[in-house]
N, C-alpha and C positions, 0 to 999 in steps of 0.2 A: 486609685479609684478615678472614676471617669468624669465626674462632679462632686469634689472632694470640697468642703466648706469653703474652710479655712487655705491660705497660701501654702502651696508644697516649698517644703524647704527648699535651699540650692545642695548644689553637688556638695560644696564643701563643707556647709552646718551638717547634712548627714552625715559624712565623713567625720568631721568630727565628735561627733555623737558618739557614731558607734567605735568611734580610735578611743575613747575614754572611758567607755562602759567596758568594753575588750577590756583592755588593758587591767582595771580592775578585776576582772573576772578571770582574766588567765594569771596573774600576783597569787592568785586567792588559788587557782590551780597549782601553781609553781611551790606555794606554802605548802599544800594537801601534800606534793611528792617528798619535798623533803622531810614532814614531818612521817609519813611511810618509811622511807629511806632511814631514818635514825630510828625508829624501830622496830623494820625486819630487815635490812639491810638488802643484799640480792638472795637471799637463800629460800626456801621451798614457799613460807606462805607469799612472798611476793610473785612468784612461779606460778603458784597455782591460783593466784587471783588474774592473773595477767593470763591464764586458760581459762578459767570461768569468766570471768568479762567478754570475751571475744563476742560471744554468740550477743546477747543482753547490753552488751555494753556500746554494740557494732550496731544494733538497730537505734539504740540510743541515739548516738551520734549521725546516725544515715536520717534519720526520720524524726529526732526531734531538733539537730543541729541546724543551726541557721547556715543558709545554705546548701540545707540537704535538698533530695526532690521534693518532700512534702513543703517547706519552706519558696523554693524554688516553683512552684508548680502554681501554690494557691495565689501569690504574686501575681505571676502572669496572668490569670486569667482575672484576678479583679481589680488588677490595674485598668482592663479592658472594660469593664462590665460597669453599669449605674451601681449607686451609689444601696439604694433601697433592694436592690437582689444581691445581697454581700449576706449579711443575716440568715436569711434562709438557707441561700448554698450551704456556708460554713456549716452549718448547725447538722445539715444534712451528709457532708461528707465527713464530719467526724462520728455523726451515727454509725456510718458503715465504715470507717477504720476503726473506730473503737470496739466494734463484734468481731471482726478478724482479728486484729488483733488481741483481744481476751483471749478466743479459742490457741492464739502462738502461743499464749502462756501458758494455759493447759499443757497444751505438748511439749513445751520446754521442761516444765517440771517433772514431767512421768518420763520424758528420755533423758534427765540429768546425765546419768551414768553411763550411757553408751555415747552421748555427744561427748563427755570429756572425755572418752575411750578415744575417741573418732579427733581430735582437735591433738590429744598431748597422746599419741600413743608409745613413743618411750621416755616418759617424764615414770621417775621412780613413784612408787604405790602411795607411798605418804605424800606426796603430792596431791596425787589422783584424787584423793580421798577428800583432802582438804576443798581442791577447788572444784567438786560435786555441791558436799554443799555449801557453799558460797554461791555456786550456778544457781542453785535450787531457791537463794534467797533474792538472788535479784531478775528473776525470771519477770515477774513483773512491770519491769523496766521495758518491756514491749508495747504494752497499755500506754504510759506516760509517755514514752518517745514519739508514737503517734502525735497523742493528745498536745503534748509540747510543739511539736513541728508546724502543725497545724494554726496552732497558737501566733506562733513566731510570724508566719507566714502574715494570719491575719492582722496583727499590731502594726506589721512592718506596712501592707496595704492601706493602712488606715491613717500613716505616715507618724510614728510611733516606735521610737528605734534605743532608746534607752531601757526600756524593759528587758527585753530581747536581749540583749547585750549583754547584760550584767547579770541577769540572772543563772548564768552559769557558775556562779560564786557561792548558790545557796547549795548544791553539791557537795561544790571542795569542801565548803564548809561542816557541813554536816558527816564528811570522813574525818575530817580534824576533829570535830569533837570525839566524836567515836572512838578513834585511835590513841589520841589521849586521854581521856576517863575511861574507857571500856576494853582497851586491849588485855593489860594484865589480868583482868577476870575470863574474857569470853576469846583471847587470845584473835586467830589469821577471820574468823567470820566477821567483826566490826568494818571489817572493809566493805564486805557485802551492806551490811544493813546500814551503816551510814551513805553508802551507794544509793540504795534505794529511797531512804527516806529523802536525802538530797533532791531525786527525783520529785518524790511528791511537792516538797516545798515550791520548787521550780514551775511546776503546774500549777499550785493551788495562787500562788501569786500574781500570771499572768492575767485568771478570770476576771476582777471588778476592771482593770485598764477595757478589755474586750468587751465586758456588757455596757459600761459606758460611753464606747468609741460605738456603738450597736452594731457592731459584727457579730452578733450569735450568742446566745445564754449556753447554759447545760440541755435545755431542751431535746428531747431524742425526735428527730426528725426523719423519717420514711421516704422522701421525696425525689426516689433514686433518677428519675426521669428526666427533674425539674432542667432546665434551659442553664447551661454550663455546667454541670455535671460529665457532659460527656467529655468538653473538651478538657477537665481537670484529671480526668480520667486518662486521657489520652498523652499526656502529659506525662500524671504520676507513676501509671505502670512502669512505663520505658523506664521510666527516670530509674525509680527504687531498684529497676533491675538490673540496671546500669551500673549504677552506685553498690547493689548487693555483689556487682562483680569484686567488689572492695571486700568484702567480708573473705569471698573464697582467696584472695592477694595475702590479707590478713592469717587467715587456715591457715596457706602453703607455709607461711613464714614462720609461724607457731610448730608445724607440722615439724619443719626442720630444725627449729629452735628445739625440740624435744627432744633431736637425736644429740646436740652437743653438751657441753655440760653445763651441769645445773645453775644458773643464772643468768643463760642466753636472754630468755626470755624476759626476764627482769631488766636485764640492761636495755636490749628495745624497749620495752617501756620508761623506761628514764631517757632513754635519748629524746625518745618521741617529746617526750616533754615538751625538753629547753626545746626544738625545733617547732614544735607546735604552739610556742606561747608568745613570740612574734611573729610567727604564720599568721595564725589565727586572727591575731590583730591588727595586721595589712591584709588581710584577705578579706574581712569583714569590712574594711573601709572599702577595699576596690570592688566587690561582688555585693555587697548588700543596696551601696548605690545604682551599682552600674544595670545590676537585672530590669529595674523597673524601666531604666534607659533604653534599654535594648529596647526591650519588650513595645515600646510606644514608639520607637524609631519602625519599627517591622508594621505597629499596625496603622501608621502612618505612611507606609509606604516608603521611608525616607532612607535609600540605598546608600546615597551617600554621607548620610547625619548616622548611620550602622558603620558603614566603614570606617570611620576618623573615630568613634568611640570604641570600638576595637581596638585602632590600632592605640587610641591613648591609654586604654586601660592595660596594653600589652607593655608598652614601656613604660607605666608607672611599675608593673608588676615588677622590671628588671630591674629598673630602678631603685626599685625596695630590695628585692630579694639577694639579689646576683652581688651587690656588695657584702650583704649581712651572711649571703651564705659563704663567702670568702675568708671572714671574718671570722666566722662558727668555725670553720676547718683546721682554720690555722693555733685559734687558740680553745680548741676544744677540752683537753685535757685541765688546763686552770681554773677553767667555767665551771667543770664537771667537781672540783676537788673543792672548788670556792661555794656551790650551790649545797651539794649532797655531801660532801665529805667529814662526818660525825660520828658518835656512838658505834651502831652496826656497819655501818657504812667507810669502808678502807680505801688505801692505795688502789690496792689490787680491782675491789670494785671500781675506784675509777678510773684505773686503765681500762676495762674492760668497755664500760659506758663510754664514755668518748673515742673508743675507737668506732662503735657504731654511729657517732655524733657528727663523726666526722662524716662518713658514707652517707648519711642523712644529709648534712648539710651544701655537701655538693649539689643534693638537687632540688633545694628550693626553688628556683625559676620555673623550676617547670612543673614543677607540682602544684603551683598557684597557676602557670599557664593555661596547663591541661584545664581546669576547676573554671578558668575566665572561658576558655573556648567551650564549653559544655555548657554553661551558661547562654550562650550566642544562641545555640540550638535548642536549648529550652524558646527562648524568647523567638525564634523561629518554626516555633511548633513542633519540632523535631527532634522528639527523645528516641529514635529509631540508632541514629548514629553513632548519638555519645556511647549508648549499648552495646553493637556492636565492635566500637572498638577497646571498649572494657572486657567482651569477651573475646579477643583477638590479645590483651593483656593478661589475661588467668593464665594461657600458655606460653606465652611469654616470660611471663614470675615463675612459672614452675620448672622451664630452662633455668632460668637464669638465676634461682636458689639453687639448682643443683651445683648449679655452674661456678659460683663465684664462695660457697661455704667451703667448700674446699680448697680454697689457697685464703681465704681471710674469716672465715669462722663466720659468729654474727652480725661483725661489721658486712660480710657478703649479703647477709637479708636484705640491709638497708642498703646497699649498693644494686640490689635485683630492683628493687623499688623505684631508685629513682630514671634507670635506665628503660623501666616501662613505660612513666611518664612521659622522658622523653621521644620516645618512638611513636605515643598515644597522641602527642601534643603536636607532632610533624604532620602524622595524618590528617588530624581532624583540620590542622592550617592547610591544606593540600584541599580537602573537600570543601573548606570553607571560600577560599578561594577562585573553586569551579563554580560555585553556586552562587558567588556576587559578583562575577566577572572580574576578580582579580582584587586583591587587598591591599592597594601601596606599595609593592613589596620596596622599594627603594625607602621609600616614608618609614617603614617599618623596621626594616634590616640593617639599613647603617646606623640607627640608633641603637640598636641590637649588638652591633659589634661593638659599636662604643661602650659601651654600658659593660660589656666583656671583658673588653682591657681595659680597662680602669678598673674593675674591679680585680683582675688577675692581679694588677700593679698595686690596690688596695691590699691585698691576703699577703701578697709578696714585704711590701712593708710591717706589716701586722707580726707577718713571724720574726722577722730581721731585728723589731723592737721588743718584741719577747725571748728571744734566745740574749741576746746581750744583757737585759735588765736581770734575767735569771744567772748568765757568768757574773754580773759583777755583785746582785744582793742575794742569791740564791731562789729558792721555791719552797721555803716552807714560812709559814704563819699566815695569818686570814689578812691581814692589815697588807701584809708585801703582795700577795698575790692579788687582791684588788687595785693596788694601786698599779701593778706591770701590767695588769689586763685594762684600765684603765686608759693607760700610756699606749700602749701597744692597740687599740681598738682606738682610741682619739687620733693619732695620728696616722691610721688607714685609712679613717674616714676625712681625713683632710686631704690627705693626698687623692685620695675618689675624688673631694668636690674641686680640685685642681683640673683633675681628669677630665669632667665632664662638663667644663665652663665652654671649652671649644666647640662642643656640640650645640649649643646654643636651643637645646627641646624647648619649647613651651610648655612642657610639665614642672622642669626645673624653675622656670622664671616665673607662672604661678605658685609655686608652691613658696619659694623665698620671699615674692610681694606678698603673703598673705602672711607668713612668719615676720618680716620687717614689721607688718602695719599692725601686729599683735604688737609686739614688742614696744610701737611708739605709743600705748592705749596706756 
């Protein structure tokens, strides 16, 4: 906000805010799968809840997830805007997403059975059957994902970032209950309805933080004309349709998950997990700060305070990810058998899962890339671009599922994945770089290589210490396999901070002053 009371935090109190609320919230996710995972293991109702979610669970995440466009949208324009026209806007634009969206649910419910036709068309019948209705019960989740994103949007505006955060936890939670008290009676739909209720809790929670912050009541507000409406508008289209290009990426990969056999689908959802639950939690630190940043460098004018916060949130990105994705690759299979491997849940399912873990975890950097650079152009008024090159990636994913399930099954989905990223992530640095006369690239790219090899050299030690700890004490029991992933992940990431001492970045040497001066408190 433009005359905000109280003192805006710095870079790093948000960061860490939202590093601690995440982290809680994605543990609280991480419990939800493995308590799923011991019991239904990978077999049909895990199948068919991971085809009912696509639709219900994809807006969810695009429009009530922080970070989404709705999140993304309502930031920028009242980071810009007085502090006393916050109120009304909001109130007003969740008037008109909340009637579109009602009438999505309408139609989601009455076309239950022809969209999970249209999403799993060779998933066997008992499947089908199963995850209609489950669709049919979390259709709803259209209404909330709105309402939530929105939400999110505004808290974060109002400088208010532990709500937002953590609330992803009343969810998971609410599938754990479900699934343990209610599975045995009402069996594969608990998933649905603790889905949903999850949701409402998540909403109903955010509202006293927002009427007291006075961003907006429940109030239904008409005032489609009112003075920034247009430019949230202008904004949010692009953006959701941008981001909805994620839903049809999502399809293709279901699409083809349906043709293999029965627990493709289940395993991408368990990979996605482990990869999205330190995602999510570096990503929420580097994007949920960095948007509001952008956004006041742009309308400041300040060319060159956009470029250097570019390129720093690009090499913290690599810096986070491009080790840990090294790491995820090399000891994917231990992770996978140490997290989920119980009851329903076998060998066999976690070979299966960790080979898509692995394909996944190759392309963290640039799946957080891609998400920093799309951001830029929000904050630059420009949801025209990220769009089109999201629809320049549907055809892209739809090559490149065909392409790679056939020599690697559904570890090839998660390999189409992140190789669209990267080609989305090159363009958009190519356009970005025409349009600010050039981005560092020196500033940028040899920290980029760095960050590379050091990490190639990280995964490379990581597996060296996990094949030898496995010859000499073996691979079974819970107590051996934690301590060799343990062993095997501490001394990759020693030898990483070995690596990257000679690069001498000023991200590195902030971030160590700020952990010493913790440590000396």
């Amino acid at each position: 906000m433009s005359d905000v009371s109280k003192p805006a935090r710095s870079l790093a109190g948000i960061a860490g805010i939202v590093a601690v609320a995440t982290l809680i919230s994605k543990l609280a996710g991480l419990v939800r799968q493995q308590v799923i995972a011991a019991e239904f293991g990978v077999g049909p109702a895990v199948d068919a809840y991971t085809y009912a979610y696509v639709i219900p669970g994809f807006l969810f995440i695009l429009l009530g997830g922080i970070n989404g466009p709705f999140h993304s949208s309502i930031i920028s324009v009242l980071a810009k805007r007085p502090k006393e026209e916050a109120a009304p806007l909001v109130e007003t634009i969740t008037t008109l997403v909340g009637g579109v969206l009602l009438l999505v649910t309408v139609g989601l419910m009455l076309f239950a059975e022809p969209l999970i036709q249209l999403i799993a068309p060779g998933a066997p019948p008992e499947v089908r059957t199963i995850a209609v209705e489950q669709f049919r019960i979390m259709a709803p989740l259209a209404v909330f994902s709105g309402l939530i994103g929105i939400g999110f949007g505004t808290l974060n505006a109002a400088d208010l970032y532990w709500l937002p955060s953590v609330s992803p936890m009343f969810s998971s939670g609410a599938v754990v209950v479900a699934v343990l008290l209610f599975a045995e009676r009402f069996g594969p739909a608990v998933l649905a309805w603790g889905t949903l209720f999850g949701a409402v809790l998540q909403w109903l929670v955010q509202i006293p933080p927002q009427w007291k912050a006075g961003m907006g009541t429940l109030r239904l507000r008409f005032e489609f004309k009112r003075p920034g409406m247009g430019e949230i508008s202008k904004l949010m289209g692009p953006a959701t349709l941008s981001s909805g290009m994620l839903l049809i990426n999502v399809y293709t990969s279901l699409l083809f998950a349906s043709q293999l056999p029965v627990g493709a689908a289940a395993a991408l959802g368990y990979a996605q997990l482990l990869v999205l639950t330190p995602l999510g939690i570096l990503s929420n630190v580097i994007l949920v700060p960095y948007l509001p940043i952008f956004a006041k460098a742009v309308a400041a004018g300040d060319w060159v305070e956009l470029k250097e916060r570019i390129r720093q949130s690009l090499v913290l990105t690599a810096l986070t990810m491009m080790p840990l994705g090294a790491l995820m690759s090399v000891l994917a299979l231990p992770a996978v058998r140490v997290i989920y491997e119980r009851d329903a849940f076998d060998l066999n399912a976690s070979q299966l899962v960790s080979s898509v873990l692995v394909a996944y975890a190759v392309g963290m950097f640039v799946y957080l890339g891609r998400d920093v650079l799309v951001r830029v152009f929000y904050a630059l008024g420009d949801g025209e671009m990220p769009f089109k090159v999201s629809l320049l990636g549907v055809g892209l994913n739809i090559a490149f599922c065909a392409l790679f399930t056939k020599t690697s099954g559904a570890a090839g989905l998660a390999l189409a994945t992140a190789t669209v990223n990267l080609i989305s992530m090159a363009i958009m640095l190519r356009v970005l770089g025409k349009r600010l006369n050039g981005l560092a690239w020196q500033g940028l790219g040899w920290p980029l290589v760095g960050l590379l090899v050091g990490s190639g050299l990280t995964g490379l030690v990581g597996w060296g210490v996990l094949q030898g700890t496995q010859r000499l004490w073996g691979t079974e029991g819970l107590g051996l396999q934690l301590l060799e992933l343990a062993l095997a992940g501490g001394l990759g990431i020693a030898v990483f901070a070995l690596c990257i001492l000679p690069l001498r970045l000023p991200e590195v040497d902030m971030f160590t002053g700020r952990l010493l001066a913790k440590l000396r408190r």
